[in-house]
C-alpha positions, 0 to 999 in steps of 0.5 A: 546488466552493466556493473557497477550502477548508481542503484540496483533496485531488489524487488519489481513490484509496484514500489519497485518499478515506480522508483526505478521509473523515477530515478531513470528520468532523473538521469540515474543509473539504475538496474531493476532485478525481479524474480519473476518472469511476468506479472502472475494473474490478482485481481486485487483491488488497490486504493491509489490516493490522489497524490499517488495518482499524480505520480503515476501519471508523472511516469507516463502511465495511462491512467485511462487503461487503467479502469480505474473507479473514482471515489469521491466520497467516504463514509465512515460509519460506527455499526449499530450506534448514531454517529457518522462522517463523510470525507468529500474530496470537494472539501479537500479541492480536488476532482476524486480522494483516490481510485481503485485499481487492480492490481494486474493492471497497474503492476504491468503498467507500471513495469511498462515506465520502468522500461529496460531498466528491469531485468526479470527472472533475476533472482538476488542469493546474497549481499556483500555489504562495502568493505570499506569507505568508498567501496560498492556494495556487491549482489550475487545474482542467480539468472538463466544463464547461471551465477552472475554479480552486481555492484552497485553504489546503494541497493535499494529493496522494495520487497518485503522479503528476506534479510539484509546486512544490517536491518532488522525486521520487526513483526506483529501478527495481528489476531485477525485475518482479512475477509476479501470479498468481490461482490454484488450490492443493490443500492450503492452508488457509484463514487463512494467507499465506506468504512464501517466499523462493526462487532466483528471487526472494521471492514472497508468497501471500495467501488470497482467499475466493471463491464457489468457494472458497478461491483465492490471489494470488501475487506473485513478485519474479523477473528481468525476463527470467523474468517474461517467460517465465512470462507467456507460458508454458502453464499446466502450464508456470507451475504447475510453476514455481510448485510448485517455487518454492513447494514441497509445503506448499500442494499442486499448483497445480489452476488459474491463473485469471490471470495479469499483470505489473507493473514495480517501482520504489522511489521516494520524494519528497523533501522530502514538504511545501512552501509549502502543500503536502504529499504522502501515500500512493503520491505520497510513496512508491512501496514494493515490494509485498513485505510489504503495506506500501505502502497501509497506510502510505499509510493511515497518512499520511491519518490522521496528517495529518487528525489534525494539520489537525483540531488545528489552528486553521483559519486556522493550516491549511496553515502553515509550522509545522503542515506541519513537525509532520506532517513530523515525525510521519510521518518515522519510520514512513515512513523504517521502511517504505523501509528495511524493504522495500528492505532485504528485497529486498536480503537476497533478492537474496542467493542464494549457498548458503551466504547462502542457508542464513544466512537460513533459520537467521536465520529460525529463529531468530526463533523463539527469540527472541520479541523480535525476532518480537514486532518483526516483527509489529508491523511488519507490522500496525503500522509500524515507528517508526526 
């Protein structure tokens, strides 16, 4: 690695390499340091909206290698109660909402568009923040052959790990824990996804193509003691549950291919730049998986930043007034994805009868008032600006 660069980038995940990508097109400088070595099996699935899609593609990234399931169609639905809506990408204009992909699929096509850019087996043991106006900011490197350092005009961290000269970062544990299940249904469609509101907890199922066929994930949000329950349990057992909480619509539930769990937390980092320093994707803030929209406001992130350095004069990159400028740009969008999230967990956590039945009456009223479907959608494939 050359030193200094315009940025070095601390994190080779999807957020991380889509910025690197970006910025090396526009011209930039750029070193990508990754603490791994290669891309570690997960089978994941990811929602990509389709404004996320449409960056991925501008990076060179074979969207056909992919194997990427289309949705077409949402359906959101309150469990037990009347009241329903479904989000149609037709009335938003375009060919599909979003995809789902998996996770060691896209990471390493996305590694690919980074090019040499990246640097793997690098891991990042300090920070010196710049001593003064003008100065770089400086990384201790810990690499295979031994302790090396980096200076860089801005770094950049796309990992959710570790601490940084002057950003805090502020955690919510939530009181439930993510069921995910890979599994097997009957009578579901192809194109569609649901969220389903339930006593238990909100749960979401995306499609994934296979070469068996049509499979989902489900993610359900449920208290930590159930989710315990239910990753031990049988599999007659779990799909009974889940055929309850999800209801005839997708048929019975023929197979679990897996099972796992995942704790949930809400947290964000505050402020999200410092001297020389600014921090994107996961590292900036952690979402609850409810919706999709952790990665592609992650996504997001990249794109504005690598937008405003390739703006910008190179000696000017990494500046007091360039990191306020994208401090700025990204605020709306970012505050729009905590509240929009948190604030869905929030109305689920309502499970009173008569709560409950609001919400299913509000959902259908969303289909009397295309306004304020017209602003779901754009939250969904779009982010939502506050």
């Amino acid at each position: 690695m050359r030193s200094p660069v315009d940025v070095a980038i601390v994190g080779g995940g999807p957020v991380g390499c889509a910025c690197a990508a970006l910025l090396v097109r526009g011209g930039v400088s750029v070193a990508l340091l990754e603490a791994g070595t290669a891309v570690e099996p997960d089978a994941r699935a990811l929602a990509i909206a389709w404004s996320s899609r449409q960056t991925l593609a501008s990076l060179g990234v074979d969207w056909s290698a992919l194997e990427a399931t289309p949705m077409h169609h949402v359906h959101v639905s309150e469990a037990g109660r009347p009241g329903s809506t479904v989000l149609d990408a037709a009335d938003a204009g375009l060919p599909a909402l979003g995809y789902t992909v998996r996770y060691s699929d896209i990471a390493p096509a996305l590694r690919r568009a980074a090019g040499a850019a990246l640097h793997t087996g690098v891991r990042v043991s300090a920070m010196e923040p710049p001593a003064g106006n003008g100065q770089f900011a400086r990384l201790h490197l810990q690499t295979a052959d031994g302790e090396q350092s980096l200076e860089a005009r801005l770094v950049v961290v796309a990992d959710g790990q570790g601490q940084w000269p002057g950003i805090r970062r502020y955690a919510k544990p939530y009181d439930a824990v993510a069921l995910l299940v890979d599994l097997h249904f009957a009578a579901a469609t192809a194109g569609w996804a649901w969220e389903r509101f339930t006593p238990e907890g909100p749960l979401a199922i995306l499609p994934r193509a296979t070469p068996a066929g049509l499979r989902h994930t489900l993610i359900w949000s449920v208290r930590p003691e159930r989710a315990q329950q239910l990753a031990v349990a049988s599999d007659a057992e779990l799909a009974a549950a889940i055929e309850r909480g999800v209801g005839p619509r997708l048929g019975a539930v023929l197979h679990i291919d897996s099972r796992a769990t995942r704790s949930l937390t809400l947290a964000v980092a505050e402020p999200r730049t410092a001297p020389r320093l600014a921090v994107v994707g996961n590292a900036a803030q952690t979402l609850h998986p409810i919706a999709g929209q952790g990665l592609n406001l992650g996504l997001r992130d990249a794109v504005d930043l690598a937008a405003v350095l390739c703006d910008t004069p190179a000696e000017q990159r990494g500046g007091a007034a360039m990191l306020a400028h994208f401090d700025r740009l990204r605020r709306s969008d970012r505050l729009g994805g905590v509240a929009y999230t948190d604030g869905l967990i929030r109305v689920a956590g309502l499970n009173a009868g008569p709560l409950r039945t609001l919400r299913g009456l509000g959902l259908a009223a969303l289909d009397l008032l295309p306004g304020a479907r017209q602003r779901l959608l754009a939250r969904s494939v779009f982010g939502l600006h506050v």
